[in-house]
N, C-alpha and C positions, 0 to 999 in steps of 0.2 A: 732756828730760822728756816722758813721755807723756802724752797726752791721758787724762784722768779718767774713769772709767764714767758720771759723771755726765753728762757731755758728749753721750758716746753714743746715753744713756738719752733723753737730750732730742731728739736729733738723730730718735730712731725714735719718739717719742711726736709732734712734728711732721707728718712722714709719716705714720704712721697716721694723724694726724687728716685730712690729705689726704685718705688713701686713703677713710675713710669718709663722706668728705663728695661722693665721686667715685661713690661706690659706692650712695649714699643719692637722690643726684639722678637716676640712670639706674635703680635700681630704684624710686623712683616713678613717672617716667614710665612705665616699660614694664611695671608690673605690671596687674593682668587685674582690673578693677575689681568684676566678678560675681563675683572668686573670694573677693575681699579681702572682700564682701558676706555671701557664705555662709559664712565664718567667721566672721564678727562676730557674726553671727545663732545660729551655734553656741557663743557665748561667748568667744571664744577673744580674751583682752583685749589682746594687738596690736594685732591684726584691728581690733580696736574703737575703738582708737588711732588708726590707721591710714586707717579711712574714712572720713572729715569732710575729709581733704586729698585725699584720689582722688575723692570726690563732688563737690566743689566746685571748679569751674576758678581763681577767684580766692585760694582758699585753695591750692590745689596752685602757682600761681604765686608766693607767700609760701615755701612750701617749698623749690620750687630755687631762689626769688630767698636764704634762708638758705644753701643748700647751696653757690651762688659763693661767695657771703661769705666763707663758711668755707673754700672752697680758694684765695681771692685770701689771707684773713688769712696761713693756716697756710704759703702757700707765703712771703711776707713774714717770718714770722718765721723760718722755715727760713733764709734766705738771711741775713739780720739776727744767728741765732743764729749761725750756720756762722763770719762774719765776725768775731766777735769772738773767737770761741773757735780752730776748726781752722785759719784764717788766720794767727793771731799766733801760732798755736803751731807753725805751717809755715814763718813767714818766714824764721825765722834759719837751718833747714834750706835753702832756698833760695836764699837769700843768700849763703851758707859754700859751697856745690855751685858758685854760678854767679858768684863776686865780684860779688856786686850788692850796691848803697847797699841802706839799709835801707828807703826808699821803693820803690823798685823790688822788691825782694824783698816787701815786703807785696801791690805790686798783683801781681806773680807768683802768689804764692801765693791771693790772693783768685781771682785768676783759675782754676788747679788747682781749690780747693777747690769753687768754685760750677761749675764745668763739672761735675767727677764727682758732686756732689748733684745737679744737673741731671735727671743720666743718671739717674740712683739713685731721683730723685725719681718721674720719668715712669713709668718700668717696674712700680715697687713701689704708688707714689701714684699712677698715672691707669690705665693699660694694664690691667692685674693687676684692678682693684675693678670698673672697668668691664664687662671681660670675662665676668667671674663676675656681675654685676649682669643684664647681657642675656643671660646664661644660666639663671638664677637671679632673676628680678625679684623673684617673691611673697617669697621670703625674703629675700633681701635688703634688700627695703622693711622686712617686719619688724622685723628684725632692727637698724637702724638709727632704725628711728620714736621710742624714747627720745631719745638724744641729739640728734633734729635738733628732738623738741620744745623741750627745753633749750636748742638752739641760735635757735630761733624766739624763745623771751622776750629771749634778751640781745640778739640784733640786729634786733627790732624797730623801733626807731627809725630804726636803717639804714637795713634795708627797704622803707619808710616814705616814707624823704626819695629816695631811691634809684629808688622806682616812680614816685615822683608825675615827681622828675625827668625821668626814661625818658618816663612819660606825655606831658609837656609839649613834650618836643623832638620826641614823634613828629608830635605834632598841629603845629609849626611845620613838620613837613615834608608835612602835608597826609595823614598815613597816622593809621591807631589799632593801639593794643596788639592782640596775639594772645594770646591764654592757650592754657598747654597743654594738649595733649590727649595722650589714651594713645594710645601707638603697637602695634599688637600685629603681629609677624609672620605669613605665611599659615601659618606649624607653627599659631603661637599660635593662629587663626581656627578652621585644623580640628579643632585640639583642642575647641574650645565648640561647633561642629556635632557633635562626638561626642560632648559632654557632655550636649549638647540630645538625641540621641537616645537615650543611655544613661536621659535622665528623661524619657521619653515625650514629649519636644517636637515631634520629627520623627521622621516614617516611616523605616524604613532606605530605600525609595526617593528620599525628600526628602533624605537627608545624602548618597546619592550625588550627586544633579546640583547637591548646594550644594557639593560637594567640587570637582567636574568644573566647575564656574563659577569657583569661587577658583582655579582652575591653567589657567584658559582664557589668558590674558594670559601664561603661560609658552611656549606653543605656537605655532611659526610658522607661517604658510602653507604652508612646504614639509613640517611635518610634516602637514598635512590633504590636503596639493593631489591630484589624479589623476596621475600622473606622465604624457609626452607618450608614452609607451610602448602605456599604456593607453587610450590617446584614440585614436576614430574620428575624424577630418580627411578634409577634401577640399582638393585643392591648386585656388586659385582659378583657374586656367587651365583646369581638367578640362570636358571637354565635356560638351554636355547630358545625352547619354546616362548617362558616366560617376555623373553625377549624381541621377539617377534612380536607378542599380543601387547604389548605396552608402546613396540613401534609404532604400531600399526596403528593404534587404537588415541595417537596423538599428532596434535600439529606441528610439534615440534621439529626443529632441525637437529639440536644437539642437544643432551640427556645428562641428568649430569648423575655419576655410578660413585657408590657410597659402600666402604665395606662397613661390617656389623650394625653401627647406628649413622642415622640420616645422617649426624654432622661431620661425620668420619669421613668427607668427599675427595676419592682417590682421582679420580680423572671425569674425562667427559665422552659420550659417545655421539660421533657424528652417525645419525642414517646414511651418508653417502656413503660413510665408510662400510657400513654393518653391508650395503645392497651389494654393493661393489667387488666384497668380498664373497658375498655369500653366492653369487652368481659365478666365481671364478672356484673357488673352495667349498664351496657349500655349508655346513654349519662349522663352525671355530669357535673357540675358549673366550669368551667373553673378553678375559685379559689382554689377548692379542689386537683389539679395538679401542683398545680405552686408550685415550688422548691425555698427556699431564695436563691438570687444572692449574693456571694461575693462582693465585692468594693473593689478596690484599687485607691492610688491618679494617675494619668497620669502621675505626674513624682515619681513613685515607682524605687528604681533603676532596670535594668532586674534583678538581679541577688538576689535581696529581694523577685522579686516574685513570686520563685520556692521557698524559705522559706515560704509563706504566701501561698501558694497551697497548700504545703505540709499540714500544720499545720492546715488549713480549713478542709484538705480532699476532696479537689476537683482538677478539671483540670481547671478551667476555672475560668476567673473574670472579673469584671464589671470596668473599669476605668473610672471614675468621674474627674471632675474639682473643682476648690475650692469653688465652688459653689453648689459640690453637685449634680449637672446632668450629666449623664453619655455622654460619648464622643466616645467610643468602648468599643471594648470585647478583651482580650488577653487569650490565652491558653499556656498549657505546651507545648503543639505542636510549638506554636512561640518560647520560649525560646528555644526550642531542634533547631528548625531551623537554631537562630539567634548562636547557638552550631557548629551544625555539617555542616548547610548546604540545603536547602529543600531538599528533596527526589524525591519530581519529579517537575511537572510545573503548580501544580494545582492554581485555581486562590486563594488570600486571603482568600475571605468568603468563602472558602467550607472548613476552617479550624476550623468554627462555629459549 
């Protein structure tokens, strides 16, 4: 005997109801709270729906506390419906194939049936709604905002008994609830810097270095650093002389001194120092000058190593491999660049 369209029918009004309670709780979150604003403001009676739960942290916590609900119920009854129906109408098939007792053949068969809903479930009701929701949040939220109001009256009291719950065991564990917050990707960010400039909010010079800020944190060390190519060095052993004709002979303020090979880099040499001294002392041991060098790893993110300058007290540092040998030099000068812009057209290493 075959299974009944009835069955069916049930089986995928189940899953959808998953899928939309899957697809409703991540387009809440991730939808763009000015956007959902400015339509409401323009009428647009979703929108209108829609903004009392993205406005308010405890009301949007009510929302996805409905939207679980809704995917713990749905997937319960999924597994509950499947059992009574696709199970018992599998067993005897099962059974008759595998001479199994008729106990054996039902939990066979249970088993079959809730493994391939399983699959069926994930793909169709979590992966699929999801996807399209973090692709898609404004609509998605939309587009879902009916039925999860509908769904917030009936399981109210759930919700209810359910938060205070949660409340209560957090506080026995010494911590407090977090309400959610939107999460908006950097696409989503530079979208609103663009949107802020498209209405006169910001300069188009303001949206470039609020662009070049939000992708700061993308960019390593080694894409800012000087490479060791470009770098004037002195090897720490080099004689007075030598040292002198390499000052002299550059625009540099600070030098950066290397024992044996280039990547070996022990410290750095300020000219004010080497002048400073050489007029009170006259010539000194090269070592007596050298300044310790910073290090950072080569993939430092940019935006750590304006925190790690800071915190040195310096401008400048030394980027190594995981090995330990230096690779270039980065400065604040590159991070401001990689900020605002260079200021004129000078080459890399006269940033040394």
């Amino acid at each position: 005997m075959a299974v009944s369209l009835s069955v069916w029918a049930g089986i995928a009004v189940l899953v959808l109801a998953n899928a939309l309670y899957v697809a409703a709780e991540f387009g809440a979150v991730g939808v763009r709270r000015n956007r959902v604003r400015r339509m409401s403001a323009d009428g647009l009676p979703l929108a209108q729906r829609l903004l009392p739960y993205v406005e308010d942290p405890a009301a949007l916590d009510r929302y996805v506390g409905a939207s679980q609900i809704g995917i713990t119920v749905s997937s319960l009854m999924l597994g509950a419906f499947a059992q009574a129906t696709l199970s018992v109408w599998l067993a005897p098939i099962v059974g008759e194939s595998l001479s199994l007792t008729p106990l054996a053949a039902l939990s066979a068969a249970s088993f079959i049936v809730l493994s391939g809903l399983t699959a069926f479930q994930v793909v169709l009701g979590e992966l699929v709604p999801k996807a399209i929701a973090l692709q898609y949040p404004t609509e998605t939220a939309l587009a879902t905002v009916i039925p999860m109001q509908i769904s917030l009256r009936l399981f109210w009291p759930v919700i209810t008994v359910l938060n205070g719950l949660s409340t209560f065991i957090l506080k026995l564990m010494g911590s407090s609830a977090q309400s959610h917050g939107h999460l908006h990707s950097p696409e989503e960010i530079d979208l609103l810097i663009a949107e802020s400039r498209d209405g006169g909010l910001l300069e188009p010079e303001e949206q470039q270095r609020l662009r070049r800020a939000l992708r700061l944190g993308l960019r390593k060390a080694r894409d800012l650093m000087v490479p060791l190519s470009q770098l004037t060095m002195i090897p720490a052993d080099a004689p007075w002389a030598e040292v002198v004709r390499v000052v002299g002979t550059t625009p540099f303020s600070r030098l950066p001194v290397y024992r044996g090979s280039s990547d070996q880099i022990v410290g750095t040499l300020r000219v004010k120092d080497l002048l400073e001294r050489f007029v009170t002392e006259g010539a000194v041991p090269l070592d007596r000058l050298i300044r310790p060098a910073v290090q950072i790893a080569e993939d430092l993110p940019a935006d750590r190593i304006v925190s790690v300058l800071r915190e040195k007290r310096t401008h400048q540092a030394i980027a190594v491999d995981t090995a330990g040998r230096a690779v270039g030099m980065v400065t604040i000068q590159d991070v401001l660049n990689e900020l605002i812009g260079p200021r004129n057209a000078e080459p890399p290493a006269a940033r040394t």
